[in-house]
N, C-alpha and C positions, 0 to 999 in steps of 0.2 A: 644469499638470496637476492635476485635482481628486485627492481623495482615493480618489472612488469610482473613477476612469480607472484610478488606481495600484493599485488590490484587484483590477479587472479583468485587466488585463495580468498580473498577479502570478499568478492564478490560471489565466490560460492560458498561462502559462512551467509552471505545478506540472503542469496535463495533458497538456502536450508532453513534459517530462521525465517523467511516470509510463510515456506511451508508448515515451519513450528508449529508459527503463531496461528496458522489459518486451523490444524488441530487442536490448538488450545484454545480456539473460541468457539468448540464443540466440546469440549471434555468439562463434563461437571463438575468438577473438581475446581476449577479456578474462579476464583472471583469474578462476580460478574462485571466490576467495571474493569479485572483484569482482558474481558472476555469481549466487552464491548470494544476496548481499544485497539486490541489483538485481532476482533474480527473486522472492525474499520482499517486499519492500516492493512491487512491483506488481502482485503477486498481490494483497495485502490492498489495495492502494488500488483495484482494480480489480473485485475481489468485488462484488457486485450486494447486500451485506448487512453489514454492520459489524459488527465484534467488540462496540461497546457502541451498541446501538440509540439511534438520536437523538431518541428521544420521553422519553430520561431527562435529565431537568434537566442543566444544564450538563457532565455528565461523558457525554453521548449527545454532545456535538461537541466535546471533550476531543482523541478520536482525528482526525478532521477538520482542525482548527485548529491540534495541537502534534504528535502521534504521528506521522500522514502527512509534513506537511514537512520533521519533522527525518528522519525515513527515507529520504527522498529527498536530505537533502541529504548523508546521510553514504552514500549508496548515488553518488551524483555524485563525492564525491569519490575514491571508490576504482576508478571506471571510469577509463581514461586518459583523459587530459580532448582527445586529436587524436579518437579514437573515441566521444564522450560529442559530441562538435561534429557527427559525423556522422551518429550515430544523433537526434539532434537535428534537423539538416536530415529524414532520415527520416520520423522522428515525424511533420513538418507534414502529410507526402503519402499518412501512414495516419488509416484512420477510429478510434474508438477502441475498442481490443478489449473482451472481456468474457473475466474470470479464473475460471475452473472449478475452479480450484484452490484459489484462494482462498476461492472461494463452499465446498469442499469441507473447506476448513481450518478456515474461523469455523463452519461447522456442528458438526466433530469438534468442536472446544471447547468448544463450546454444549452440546452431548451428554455431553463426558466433566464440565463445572460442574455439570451437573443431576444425573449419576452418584453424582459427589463431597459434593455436598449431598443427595443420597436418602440417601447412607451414613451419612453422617454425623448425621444424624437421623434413622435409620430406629428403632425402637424397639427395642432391645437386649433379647433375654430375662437372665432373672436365671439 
């Protein structure tokens, strides 16, 4: 198996597991901080908009290539892994969602960095 075969496959184990997790932060059955971590991390990975735009030099797929997978795999590990295999089969037979939550979340923090940064250099009277 080439190298390219092995980044493909890799990468549709990481979209299968985003959709996992994004079922598994609905399904009663898992722990709730399983459930919070699971439904944070497939929020942002499924956001239609990235907390660091990827037109900025290498720190724009910083979150792509290191944030997202390690999210995912510490969000894997804290589902039970009988219900992680199931939501898994799952996953194959769904299309892939879109996070409105998440598109809702990288907006707020977009919003409250440009707040933060207007304040912070807004011109102070004497």
């Amino acid at each position: 198996m080439s190298a390219l075969d092995s980044a493909r496959q890799w990468a549709r184990g990481i979209k299968r597991d985003v959709v996992a997790l994004w079922i598994a932060a609905r399904d009663p059955r898992v722990p709730w901080y399983a459930k919070a971590t699971a439904g944070a991390v497939a929020a942002y990975a499924l956001s239609p908009i990235d907390l660091v735009p990827d037109f900025i030099p290498i720190v724009g797929y910083l979150d792509d290539l290191l944030i997202v997978p390690v999210g995912i795999m510490l969000a894997v590990k804290l589902v039970p892994s009988d219900l992680m295999q199931e939501f898994r089969e799952e996953a194959t037979r769904h299309e892939k969602p879109v996070s409105k939550a998440g598109l809702a979340f990288v907006i707020a923090l977009w919003v409250l960095a440009a707040l933060a940064l207007l304040w912070l250099f807004w011109p102070k009277s004497a």
